[in-house]
N, C-alpha and C positions, 0 to 999 in steps of 0.2 A: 722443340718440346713445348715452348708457349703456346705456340698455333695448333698444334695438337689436346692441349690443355683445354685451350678457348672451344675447339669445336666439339669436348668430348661432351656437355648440356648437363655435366655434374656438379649438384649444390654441394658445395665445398662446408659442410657441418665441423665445428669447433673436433667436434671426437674426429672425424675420420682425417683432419689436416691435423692432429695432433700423433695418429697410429702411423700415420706416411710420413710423417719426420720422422719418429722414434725408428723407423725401418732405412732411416738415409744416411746412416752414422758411416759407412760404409763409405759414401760418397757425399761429404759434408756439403761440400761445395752448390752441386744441384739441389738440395732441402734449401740451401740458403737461397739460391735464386728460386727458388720455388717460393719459399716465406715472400719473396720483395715483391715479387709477380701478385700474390695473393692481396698483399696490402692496397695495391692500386685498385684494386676489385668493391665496387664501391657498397656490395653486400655482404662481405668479409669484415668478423672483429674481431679480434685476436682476446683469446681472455687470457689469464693469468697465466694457468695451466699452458697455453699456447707458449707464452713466453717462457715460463719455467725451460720447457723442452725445447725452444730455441737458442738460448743459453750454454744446454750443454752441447748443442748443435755445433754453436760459436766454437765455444773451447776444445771441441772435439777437431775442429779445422786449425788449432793454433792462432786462431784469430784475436785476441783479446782487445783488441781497439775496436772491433765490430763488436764485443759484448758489452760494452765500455757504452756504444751506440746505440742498445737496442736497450738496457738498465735505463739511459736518458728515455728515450721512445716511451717507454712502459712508465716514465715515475711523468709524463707530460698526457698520456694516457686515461684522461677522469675513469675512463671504467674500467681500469684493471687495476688493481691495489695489489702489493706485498705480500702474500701470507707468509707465517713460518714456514712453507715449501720453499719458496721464493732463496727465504736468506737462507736455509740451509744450505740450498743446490748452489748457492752462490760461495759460502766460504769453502765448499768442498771444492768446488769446478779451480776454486785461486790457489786453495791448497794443493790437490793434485801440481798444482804447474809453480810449487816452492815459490807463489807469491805472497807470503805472509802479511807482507805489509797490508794488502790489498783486502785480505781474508779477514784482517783487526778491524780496519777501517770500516768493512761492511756490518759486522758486530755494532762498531758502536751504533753506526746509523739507523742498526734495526732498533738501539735503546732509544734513540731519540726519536725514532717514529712511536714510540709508546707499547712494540709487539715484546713480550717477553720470550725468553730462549727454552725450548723444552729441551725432555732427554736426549732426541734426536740433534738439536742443533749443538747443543754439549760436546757429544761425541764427537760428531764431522769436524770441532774447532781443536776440539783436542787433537783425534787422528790425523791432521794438516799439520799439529803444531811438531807431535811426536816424530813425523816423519821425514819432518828439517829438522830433527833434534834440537827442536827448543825444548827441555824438559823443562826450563823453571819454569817459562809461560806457560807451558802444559799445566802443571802444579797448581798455578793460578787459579788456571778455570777449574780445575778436578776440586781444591778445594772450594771456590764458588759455590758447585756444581752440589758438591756434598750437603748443600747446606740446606737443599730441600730432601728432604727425608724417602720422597717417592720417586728419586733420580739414582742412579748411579750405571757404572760402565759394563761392558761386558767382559766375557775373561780375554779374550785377546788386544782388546783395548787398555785393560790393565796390563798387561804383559809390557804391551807395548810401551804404554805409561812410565813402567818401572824400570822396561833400557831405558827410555829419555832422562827420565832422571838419575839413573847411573851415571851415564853420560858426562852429566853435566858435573857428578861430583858430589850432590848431596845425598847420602848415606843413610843418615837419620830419612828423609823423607821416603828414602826407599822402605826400612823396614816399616815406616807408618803406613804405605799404601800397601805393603804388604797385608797386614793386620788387618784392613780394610779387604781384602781379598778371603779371607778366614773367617772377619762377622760378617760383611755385606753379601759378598758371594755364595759363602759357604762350599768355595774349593779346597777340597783334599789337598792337606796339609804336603803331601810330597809332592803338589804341582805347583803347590805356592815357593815353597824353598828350592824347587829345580828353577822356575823363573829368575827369583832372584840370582841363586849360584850363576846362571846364564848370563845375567847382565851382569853380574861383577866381571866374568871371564870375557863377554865381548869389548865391555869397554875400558878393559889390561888392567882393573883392580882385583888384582890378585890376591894382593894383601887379604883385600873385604873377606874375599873369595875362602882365604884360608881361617880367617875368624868365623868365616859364618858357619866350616864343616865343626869345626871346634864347640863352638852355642849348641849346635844340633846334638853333638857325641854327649854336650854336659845335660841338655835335658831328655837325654835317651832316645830321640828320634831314631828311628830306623834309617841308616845309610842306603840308602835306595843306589843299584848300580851304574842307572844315570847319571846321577850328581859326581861318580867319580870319572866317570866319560866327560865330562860336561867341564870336569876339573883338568884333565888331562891335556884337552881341547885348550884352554884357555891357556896353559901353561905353557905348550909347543907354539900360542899364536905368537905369546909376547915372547918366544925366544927363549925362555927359561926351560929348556928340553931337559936338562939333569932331574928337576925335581920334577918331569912328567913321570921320569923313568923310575924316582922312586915311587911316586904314588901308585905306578905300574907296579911296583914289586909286593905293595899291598895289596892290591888286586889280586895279585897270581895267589899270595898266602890263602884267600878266601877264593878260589877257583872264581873270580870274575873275568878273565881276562877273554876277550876273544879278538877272531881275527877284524872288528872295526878298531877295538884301540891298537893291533900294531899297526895299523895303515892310518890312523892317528899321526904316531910316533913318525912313521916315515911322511907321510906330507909334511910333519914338522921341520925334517933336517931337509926334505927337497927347497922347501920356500927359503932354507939357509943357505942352498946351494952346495951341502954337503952331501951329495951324491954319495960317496962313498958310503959313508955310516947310514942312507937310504940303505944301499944297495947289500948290507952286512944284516941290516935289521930283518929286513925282506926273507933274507935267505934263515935268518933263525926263526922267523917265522912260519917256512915252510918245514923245516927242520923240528918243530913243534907241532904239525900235523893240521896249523891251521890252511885251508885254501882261503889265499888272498882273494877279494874281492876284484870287479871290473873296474872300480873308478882306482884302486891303487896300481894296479898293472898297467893303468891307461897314464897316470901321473907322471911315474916311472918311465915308461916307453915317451912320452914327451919331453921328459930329461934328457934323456939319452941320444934322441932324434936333436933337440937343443945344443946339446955337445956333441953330435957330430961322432958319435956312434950307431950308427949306422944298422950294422950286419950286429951289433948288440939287442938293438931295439926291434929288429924282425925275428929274431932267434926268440925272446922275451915274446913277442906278438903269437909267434907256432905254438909254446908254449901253455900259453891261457887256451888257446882254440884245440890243444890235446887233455888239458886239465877240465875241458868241460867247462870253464867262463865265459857266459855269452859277452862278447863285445857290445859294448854303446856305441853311440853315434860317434862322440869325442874321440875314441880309441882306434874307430876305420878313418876316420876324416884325419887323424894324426897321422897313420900307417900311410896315406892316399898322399899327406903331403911329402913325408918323407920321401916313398918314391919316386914322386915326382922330382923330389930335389936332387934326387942322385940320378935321373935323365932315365927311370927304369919304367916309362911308360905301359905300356903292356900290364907290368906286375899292379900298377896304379889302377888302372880300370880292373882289375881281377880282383883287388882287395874293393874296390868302390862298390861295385855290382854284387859279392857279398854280402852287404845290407838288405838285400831282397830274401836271401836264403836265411840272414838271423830276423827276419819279420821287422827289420827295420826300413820305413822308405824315408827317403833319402832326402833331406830338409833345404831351405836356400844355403842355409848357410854353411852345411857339407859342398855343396856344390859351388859355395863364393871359393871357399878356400883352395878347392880344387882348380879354379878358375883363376886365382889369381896366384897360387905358385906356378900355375903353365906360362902365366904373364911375366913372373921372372924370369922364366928361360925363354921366354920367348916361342913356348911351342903354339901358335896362333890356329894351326891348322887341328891340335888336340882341343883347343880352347871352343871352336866351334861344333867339335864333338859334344863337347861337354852342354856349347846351347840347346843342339837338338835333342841329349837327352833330357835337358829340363823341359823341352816345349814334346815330348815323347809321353814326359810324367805328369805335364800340365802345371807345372809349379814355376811362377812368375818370376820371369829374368830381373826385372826392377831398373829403373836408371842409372842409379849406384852401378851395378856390374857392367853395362853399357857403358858406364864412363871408363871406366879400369879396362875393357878392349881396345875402346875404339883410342886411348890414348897407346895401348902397348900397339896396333896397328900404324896408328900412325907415326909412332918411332921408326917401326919397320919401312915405312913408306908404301905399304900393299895395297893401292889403289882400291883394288877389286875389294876386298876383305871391309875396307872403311864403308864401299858404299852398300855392303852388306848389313853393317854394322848398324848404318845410316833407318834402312829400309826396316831392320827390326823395331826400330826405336819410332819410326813412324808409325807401325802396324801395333805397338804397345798404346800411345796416343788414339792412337784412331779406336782401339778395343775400349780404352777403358770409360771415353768420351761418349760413344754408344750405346754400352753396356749401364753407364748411370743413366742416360736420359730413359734406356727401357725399363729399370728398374725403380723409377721416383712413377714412372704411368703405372705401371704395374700392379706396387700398390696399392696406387690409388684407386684402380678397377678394384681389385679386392677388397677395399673399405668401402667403398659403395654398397658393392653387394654384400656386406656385414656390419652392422653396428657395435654387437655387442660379444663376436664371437671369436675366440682366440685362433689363429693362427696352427694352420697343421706344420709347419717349419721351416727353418730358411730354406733360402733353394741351394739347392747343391750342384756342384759345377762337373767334380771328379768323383769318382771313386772308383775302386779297382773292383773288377766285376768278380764275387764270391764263385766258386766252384762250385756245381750240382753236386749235391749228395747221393751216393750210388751204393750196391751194397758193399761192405768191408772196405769202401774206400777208398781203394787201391792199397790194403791191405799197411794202410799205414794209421788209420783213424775209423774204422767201420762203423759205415751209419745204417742202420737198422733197416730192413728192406719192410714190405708194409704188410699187414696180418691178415692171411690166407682168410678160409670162409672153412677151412676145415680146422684149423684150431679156434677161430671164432665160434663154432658149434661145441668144441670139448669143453672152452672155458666157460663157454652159457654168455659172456659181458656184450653188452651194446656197443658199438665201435662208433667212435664219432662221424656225423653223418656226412659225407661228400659238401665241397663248395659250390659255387657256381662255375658254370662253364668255363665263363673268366678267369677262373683261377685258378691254374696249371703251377706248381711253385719248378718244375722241372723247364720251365716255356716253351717243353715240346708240343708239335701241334697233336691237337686231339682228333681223333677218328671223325670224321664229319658229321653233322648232323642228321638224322635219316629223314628229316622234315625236307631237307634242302635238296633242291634239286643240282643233284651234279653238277649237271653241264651249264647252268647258270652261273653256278660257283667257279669252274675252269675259265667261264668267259669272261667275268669280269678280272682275276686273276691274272689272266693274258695283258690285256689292257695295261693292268696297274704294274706289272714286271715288264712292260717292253719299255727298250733302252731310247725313250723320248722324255720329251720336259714335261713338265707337270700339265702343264693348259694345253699340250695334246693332248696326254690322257681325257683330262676333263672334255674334252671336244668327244672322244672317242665314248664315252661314258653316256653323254647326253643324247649318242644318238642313236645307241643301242635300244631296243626296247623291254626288256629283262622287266618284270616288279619286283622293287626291289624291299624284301620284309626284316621283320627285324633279326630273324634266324640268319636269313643271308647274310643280313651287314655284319652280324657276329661272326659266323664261319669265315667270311672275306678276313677280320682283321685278325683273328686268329690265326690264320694262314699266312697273314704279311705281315707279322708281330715282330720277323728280325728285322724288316724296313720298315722303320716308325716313320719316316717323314713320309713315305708314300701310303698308309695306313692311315694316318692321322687329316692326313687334305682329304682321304676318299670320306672318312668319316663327319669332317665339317661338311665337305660338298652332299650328301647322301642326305645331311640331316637338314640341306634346305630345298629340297625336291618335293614337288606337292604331293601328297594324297600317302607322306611317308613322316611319318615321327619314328624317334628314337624311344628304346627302353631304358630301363633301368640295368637289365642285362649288358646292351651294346654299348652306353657309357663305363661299365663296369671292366669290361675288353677295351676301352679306348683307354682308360686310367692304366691301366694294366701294359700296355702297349708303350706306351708313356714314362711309367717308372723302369721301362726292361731296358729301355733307349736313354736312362740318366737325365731326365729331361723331367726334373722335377716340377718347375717353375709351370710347365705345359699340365702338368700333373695335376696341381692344385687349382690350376683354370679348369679344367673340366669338373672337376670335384664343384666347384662355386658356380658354374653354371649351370651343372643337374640341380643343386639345390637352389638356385632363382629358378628354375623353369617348374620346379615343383614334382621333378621323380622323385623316386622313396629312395632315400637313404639307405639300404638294406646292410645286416653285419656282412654280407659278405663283400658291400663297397668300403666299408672300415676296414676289413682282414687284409683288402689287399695292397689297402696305404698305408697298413701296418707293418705289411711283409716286405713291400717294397724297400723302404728304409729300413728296417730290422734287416734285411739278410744281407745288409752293406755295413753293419755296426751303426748305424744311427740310432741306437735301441732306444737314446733318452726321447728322440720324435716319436718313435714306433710308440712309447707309452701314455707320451701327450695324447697322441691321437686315440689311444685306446679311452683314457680315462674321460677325453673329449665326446668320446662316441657314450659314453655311459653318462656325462652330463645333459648329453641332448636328450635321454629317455631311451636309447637305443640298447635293447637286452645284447650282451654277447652271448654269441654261438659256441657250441664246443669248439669249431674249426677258429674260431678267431680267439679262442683261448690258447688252441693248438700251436697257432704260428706267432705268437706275441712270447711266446716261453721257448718255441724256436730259437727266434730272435735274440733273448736273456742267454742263450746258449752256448749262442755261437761265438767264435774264436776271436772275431772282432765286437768290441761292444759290450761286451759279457757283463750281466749283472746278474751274480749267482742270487745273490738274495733276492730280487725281485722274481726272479724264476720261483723259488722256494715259494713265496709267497702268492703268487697268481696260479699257481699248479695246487694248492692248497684250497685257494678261493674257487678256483676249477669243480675241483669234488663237490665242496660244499654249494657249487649252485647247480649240482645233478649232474654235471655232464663226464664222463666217463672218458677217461683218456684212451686213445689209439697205441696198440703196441709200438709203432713209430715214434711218437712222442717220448713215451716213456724211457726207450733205450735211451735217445736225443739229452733226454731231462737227466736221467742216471747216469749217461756218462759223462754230462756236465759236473755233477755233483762228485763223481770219483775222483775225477782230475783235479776239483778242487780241491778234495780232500774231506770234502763234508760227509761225512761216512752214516756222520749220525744222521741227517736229512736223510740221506738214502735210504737208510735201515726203516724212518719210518713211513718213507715212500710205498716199500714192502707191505704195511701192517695195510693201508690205506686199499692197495689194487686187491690185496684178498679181501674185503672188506665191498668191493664194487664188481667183483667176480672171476676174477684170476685166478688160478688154481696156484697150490705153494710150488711145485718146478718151475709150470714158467715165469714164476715171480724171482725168485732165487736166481734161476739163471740168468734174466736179465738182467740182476744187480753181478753176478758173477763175470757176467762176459764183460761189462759196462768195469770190473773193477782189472780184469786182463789189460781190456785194453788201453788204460789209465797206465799201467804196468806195476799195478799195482798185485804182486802174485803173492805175495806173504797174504796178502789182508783176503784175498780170493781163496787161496788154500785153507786159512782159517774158516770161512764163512763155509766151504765146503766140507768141513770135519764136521760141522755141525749140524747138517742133513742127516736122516732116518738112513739109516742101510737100506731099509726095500724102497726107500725114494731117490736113492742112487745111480742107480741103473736110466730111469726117466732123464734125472739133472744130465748122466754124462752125455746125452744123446745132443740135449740142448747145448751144452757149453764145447763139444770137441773140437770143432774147427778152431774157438777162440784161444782156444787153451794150450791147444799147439802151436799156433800162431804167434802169441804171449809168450812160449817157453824160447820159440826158435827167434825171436830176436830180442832176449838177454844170452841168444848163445848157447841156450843149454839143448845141444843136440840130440843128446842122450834120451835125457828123458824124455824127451818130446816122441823120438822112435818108439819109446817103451808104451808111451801113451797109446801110439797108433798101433802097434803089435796088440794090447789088450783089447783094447776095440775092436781088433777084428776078432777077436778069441771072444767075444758077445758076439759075434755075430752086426758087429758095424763096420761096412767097408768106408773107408779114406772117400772124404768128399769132394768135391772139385775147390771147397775152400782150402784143405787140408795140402790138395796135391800143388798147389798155388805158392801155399807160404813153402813149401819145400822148395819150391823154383828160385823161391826169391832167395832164400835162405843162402842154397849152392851157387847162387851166382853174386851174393854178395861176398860168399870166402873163396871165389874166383874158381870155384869147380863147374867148371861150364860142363863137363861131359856126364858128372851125377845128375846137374840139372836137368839136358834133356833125355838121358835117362829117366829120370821121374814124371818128363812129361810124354814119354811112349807109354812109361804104363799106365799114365792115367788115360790114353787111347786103349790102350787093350782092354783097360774095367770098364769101357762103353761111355767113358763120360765126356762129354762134347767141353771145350775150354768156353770160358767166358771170355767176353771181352778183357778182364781184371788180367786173367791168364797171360795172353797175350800180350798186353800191354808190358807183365812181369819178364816174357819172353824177348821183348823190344829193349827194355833199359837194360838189363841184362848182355844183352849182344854188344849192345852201346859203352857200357861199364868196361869189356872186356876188348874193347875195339875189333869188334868181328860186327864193320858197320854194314859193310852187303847182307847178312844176314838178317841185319833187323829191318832194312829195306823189304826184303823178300817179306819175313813176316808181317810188315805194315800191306805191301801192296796186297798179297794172298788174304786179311783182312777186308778190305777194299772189294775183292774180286768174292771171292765165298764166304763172307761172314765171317763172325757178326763186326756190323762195321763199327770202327773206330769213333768214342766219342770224345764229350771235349777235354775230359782227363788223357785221355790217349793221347791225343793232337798236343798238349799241353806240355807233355809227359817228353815226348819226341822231339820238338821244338826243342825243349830245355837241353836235352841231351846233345844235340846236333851243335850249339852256341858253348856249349863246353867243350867241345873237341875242335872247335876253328870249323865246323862246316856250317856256319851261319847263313851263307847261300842257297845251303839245301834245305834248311829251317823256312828262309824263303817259300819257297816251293811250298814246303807245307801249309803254311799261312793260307795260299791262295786256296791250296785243294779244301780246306777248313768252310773258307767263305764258298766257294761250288757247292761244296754238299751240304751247305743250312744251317752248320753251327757259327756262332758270330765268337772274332776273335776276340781277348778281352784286352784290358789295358796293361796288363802283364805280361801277355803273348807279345804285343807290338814292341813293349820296350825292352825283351829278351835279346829278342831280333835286334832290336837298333842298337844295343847293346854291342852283340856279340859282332855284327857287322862293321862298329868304329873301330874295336877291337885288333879288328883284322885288316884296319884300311881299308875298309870299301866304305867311304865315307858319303860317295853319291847313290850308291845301293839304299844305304840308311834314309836320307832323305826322301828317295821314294816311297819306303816304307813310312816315315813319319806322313807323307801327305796323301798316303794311303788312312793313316789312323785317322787324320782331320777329316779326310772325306766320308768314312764310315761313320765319326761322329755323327757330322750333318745329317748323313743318310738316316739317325736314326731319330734324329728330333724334329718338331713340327716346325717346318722352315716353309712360309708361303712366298 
């Protein structure tokens, strides 16, 4: 890293070695040989600021003898003095690591340097002092602190303030700092006295606890229903459960009681190890009609697993999972250890794997746990199941579990297994040794080429690749298909204008350019897909004669968009060929290429390259490193980058309004209220939303709940040119499919009669879709009989959900019934169809079937896409034919859709599963090579 530092000819400016530390906390270590390298540099001076941020450098490494060393360095230093930055970041950095001592010390020595303490340095001594519960020292300064008039704390700091000083015992000083929260703050009086109540009950003064509900009842205060939760908590902590249970029975008098304070009550007798009178309360609890919560079922089932019942605590697990309580992480990592411990492997990955279908992925320390009950029985050969699905999900073994193997290995004596063991723990070393020296250069090329400009966002390693939105979804979430040109005319509205080339959010390739000439484009094509190394290609390229323009270099990379690494060297190579520069276009396709391949870090280089080289910026190079991150949940980057692009002067476009409220949208990442608000700012700076959006944005808003945002989402589109059906309907379908049919049938009573007729035409596919999965068959048929009696036949949406329907309540012979007659009304299946006619066959285990329909897909259309593949995949790893899931995988990658990180770890899943544990390993070094193939690797 030195010798590459030395030749990189970068004047190392105070700002940009202070931006590449703050970015090295990650890898403490190299910022600090980087700082040591820097000082020898005889044009390098560190100023204050420099050391502030190397400080928390130090203690960010555990180091406190090198910060001890670098405090000397700086106070021997003529030109860098102390500021109040200085001592603050210092008493905080000693406090964090409860060294108190250290954190006084510094205090005084900032009085004797002559600096006096502001509100800020106040705070950081308090917050250290509170959080080793010194309350009286706290006190100390609070009072100090009080004594200049234009000082005091914030509300959490007072909170905090006023446990330490419970804590400690003084009572009076609590209600004084109270009182002080009431004049100085002017916090509402029920947060001031829940605080308090809070710290009498955490730190077992009960007593206080019960005088203070008494003071409040005598000056009339209103009993807030916290403070008797707050009370009950405190009373089950310190073991006085009798009187939780009467204040319980005040509760019930005034209808407060709900199901938090009985799982209150029951964590109270579990921590007493009175299971029984748990396990009685539970039951009158459900006997009472409350449904218990996840973390009390999860408490519960870890008793039970603790005592060594067993077939109690899975009966208890089916239970919650038929009540409709999504399980946490604690409650499958509980169920995963138990069966482990009773040798029921199989049932242990089937509860673990699980986690994916409740939107849980799966943490280190689900997976330690998992790892190290196999290590009490010694299953070694499941234990390295469990490593390659963590290196499947890209989540870090660590040397901690490393240690806990290779120790249960070498009990075993498994030669083989140890120096398995051995070779992970090298290839751990050697990654992370690497991966810091490229990440301290890294940023330091990006501070170069920026001085004064924020950061578009860390880089991102993993993330599981989002599913394409298609229409209806696969009839489980339907995303709104895009606004013909024939109701663009009825509504009269302007439809937001197309992106650039570049930006495809589906990353199918586009029709080609009619500028480009074909066979130039097949040629180089050839070249860049034949199976040679990279500096053949380049050999092969340079001695073709093609010219090559900037149309072509775009259609090339658009075309080779699923192989990012082979895209991305054609693109650096292309852009140093003489009598050829790049656009703004073909950088716009190379970023884009870039975020499709998870290869962020590549991403923001080319983003800081266009802009040294002096291409234009355009919104559609912000939209698409908006969408990039947004359609992975990174929404808080997507919005950096939005507001980043509107501080450089850069107007946004409708389309980069379009996909940043995408983004707020979507399933991962979701921030309703910033959608409300940019879909709002939208209107008001002219631009007109696309019926796409809209559904997108209202069914966000339904599933929340924000009924009212919606309602005036409505007023807003007739207002910008929407007609009142298709306004209504899209907030109606938008509210189906939320399942929300009460609040949709109301909004529907409230339409004109002669604009009924219009509405049903627009909402009938949702409507029966909606009805048929809450069940309600009935009327759903009654629906479709009326419809036709207007003269509306059954749509291919309508004959869809009927399939799904019948083959969810295992009537396979109604279902393909339903789908002959939707051949004899002339209507051709969708791929959705099809797909419903694959799980289906799958569901019912009539698996030759759904083969037949996958290949006849295949062979006559329309073919299979990545929900299909996805969809089949999933299915094949639940019934044990993880093999033939296999198969699929590869036919996925032949035909151009790329697998994603969910498909790979189905597979390796379903594969350990079933003992095919060197089958999985291919497939895992299958996933690492797709990786590569898709980032820019020279």
């Amino acid at each position: 890293m030195e010798r590459q530092l030395e030749h990189t000819g970068i004047t190392f400016h105070p700002i940009i070695v202070d931006t590449v530390l703050r970015k090295c906390f990650k890898f403490p270590h190299l910022g600090l040989r980087f700082f040591n390298w820097l000082k020898l540099r005889p044009e390098f001076s560190p100023t204050t600021q420099t050391y502030n941020v190397i400080f928390s450098l130090a203690a960010h490494a555990k180091n406190f003898n090198l910060l001890d060393n670098f405090i000397h360095e700086m106070e021997n230093n003529n030109s860098c003095t102390k500021d109040i930055r200085t001592w603050t970041c210092l008493i905080s950095l000693y406090g964090k690591a409860n060294m108190i001592g250290k954190a006084l010390l510094v205090f005084d020595n900032m009085l004797k340097s002559g600096c006096q303490p502001d509100q800020g340095l106040y705070r950081a001594m308090i917050r250290c002092l509170c959080q080793t519960d010194k309350g009286d020292i706290a006190l100390e300064f609070y009072n100090e602190m009080m004594l200049n008039q234009h000082m005091n704390l914030n509300v959490t700091l007072y909170k905090m303030l006023i446990n330490a000083i419970s804590k400690s015992g003084d009572v009076v000083a609590v209600h004084s700092v109270a009182d002080d929260m009431l004049r100085v703050c002017e916090v509402p009086e029920h947060d001031v006295y829940g605080s308090m109540l809070k710290s009498f009950c955490i730190s077992g003064r009960i007593i206080e606890a019960l005088e203070l509900i008494r003071d409040l009842k005598k000056k009339q205060v209103a009993l807030e229903p916290e403070y008797f939760e707050t009370l009950v908590k405190g009373l089950c902590k310190n073991g006085r459960i009798s009187d939780a249970l009467e204040i319980v029975d005040i509760m019930d008098r005034r209808n407060l009681v709900d199901a938090n304070i009985y799982g209150i009550i029951i964590n109270g007798y579990l921590k007493r190890n009175k299971l029984s009178k748990a396990l009685d309360t539970f039951q009158r609890m459900k006997e009472a009609g409350y449904l218990p919560s996840a973390s009390t079922y999860t408490e519960i089932i870890q008793r039970l697993l603790k005592s060594n019942e067993y077939r109690r605590a899975c009966g208890l697990y089916d239970e919650m999972l038929e009540r409709g309580v999504k399980p946490d992480t604690v409650a499958i990592t509980a169920m995963v250890a138990g069966h482990v411990s009773q040798k029921n492997i199989p049932e242990a990955w089937k509860v673990f794997q699980s986690m994916e279908d409740h939107g849980i992925k799966p943490t280190w320390k689900s997976y330690s746990v998992f790892v190290k009950e196999l290590c009490k029985i010694s299953r070694t050969d499941e234990v390295f199941n469990v490593l390659d699905a963590m290196q499947a999900s890209e989540v870090e073994i660590g040397d901690e579990m490393l240690r806990w193997v290779l120790s249960c290995v070498e009990k075993k004596g498994e030669t083989e297994n140890i120096k398995k063991v051995q070779q992970l723990k090298n290839a751990r070393e050697l990654r992370l040794n690497g991966g810091g020296h490229d990440t301290v250069l890294n940023h330091i090329e990006q501070e170069q080429g920026k001085m004064n400009i924020h950061s578009v966002g860390p880089s991102v390693e993993d993330y599981n690749e989002q599913e394409q939105r298609r229409v209806d979804n696969h009839l489980s979430a339907p995303a709104p298909r895009a606004y013909d040109k024939k109701e663009r005319r009825r509504t009269g509205y302007h439809v937001t204008a197309p992106m650039s080339k570049a930006f495809d959010e589906g990353g199918q390739v586009e029709k080609v350019n009619h500028s480009v000439n074909e066979k130039d484009l097949q040629t180089i094509c050839q070249i860049l897909f034949s199976p040679t190394e990279w500096c053949s290609k380049q050999e092969a390229l340079e001695k073709c004669t093609l010219h090559f323009t900037p149309e072509l270099v775009a259609e090339v990379l658009r075309n080779s968009s699923s192989h990012g690494n082979i895209a991305l060297n054609f693109f650096a190579w292309v852009g140093k060929q003489v009598n050829y520069r790049h656009t703004s276009e073909t950088y716009n396709m190379a970023i884009k290429v870039s975020g499709q391949g998870k290869d962020f870090k590549h991403m923001r280089s080319l983003f800081y390259e266009m802009r040294r080289k002096g291409y234009s910026i355009t919104p559609d190079t912000w939209a698409i490193m908006i969408l990039q991150h947004g359609r992975i949940g990174l929404t808080e980057i997507a919005l950096n980058i939005f507001e980043e692009m509107k501080a450089k002067g850069c107007t946004p476009s409708g389309s980069t309004y379009k996909y940043l409220i995408i983004s707020f949208c979507g399933k991962k990442g979701r921030k309703v209220n910033e959608a409300i608000e940019k879909f709002r700012e939208m209107i008001r700076a002219g631009h007109v939303p696309d019926k796409e959006l809209v559904e997108i944005y209202l069914s966000c808003l339904c599933e929340d709940g924000n009924l009212e945002a919606a309602r005036k989402c409505l007023d807003s589109l007739c207002k910008v040119g929407y007609t009142t059906p298709l306004s209504y309907s899209m907030y109606i379908r938008s509210l189906f499919r939320a399942g929300r049919l009460d609040e949709a049938f109301e909004q529907m009573d409230e339409i004109a009669e002669d604009k009924r007729a219009t509405l049903d035409q627009y909402i009938y596919g949702s409507l029966v879709h909606a009805l048929l999965q809450k069940g309600r068959l009935e009327e759903a048929l009654a629906k479709i009989d009326s419809m036709k009696k207007a003269g509306v036949n059954p749509s291919v949406h309508v004959y869809t959900s009927l399939i799904v329907h019948f083959f969810k309540e295992k009537k396979t012979d109604q279902a393909l019934e339903i789908f002959q007659k939707m051949g004899q009304d002339g209507l051709q299946p969708t791929v959705v169809t099809y797909s419903a006619l694959i799980r289906g066959y799958m569901n019912t285990e009539k698996f030759d079937d759904a083969w037949q329909v996958f290949n006849q897909m295949k062979k006559d259309g329309p073919l299979p896409d990545f929900k299909t593949y996805s969809m089949f995949i999933d299915c094949l790893c639940k019934v044990g034919k993880s093999d033939e899931a296999l198969k699929i995988l590869s036919e996925m990658s032949n035909d151009g859709i790329v697998p994603s990180t969910i498909n790979f770890r189905t597979v390796i899943f379903g594969l350990n599963r079933e003992g095919k544990q060197e089958l999985a390993r291919v497939v895992l070094k299958k996933k690492l090579d797709l990786k590569n193939k898709r980032k820019f690797l020279l």
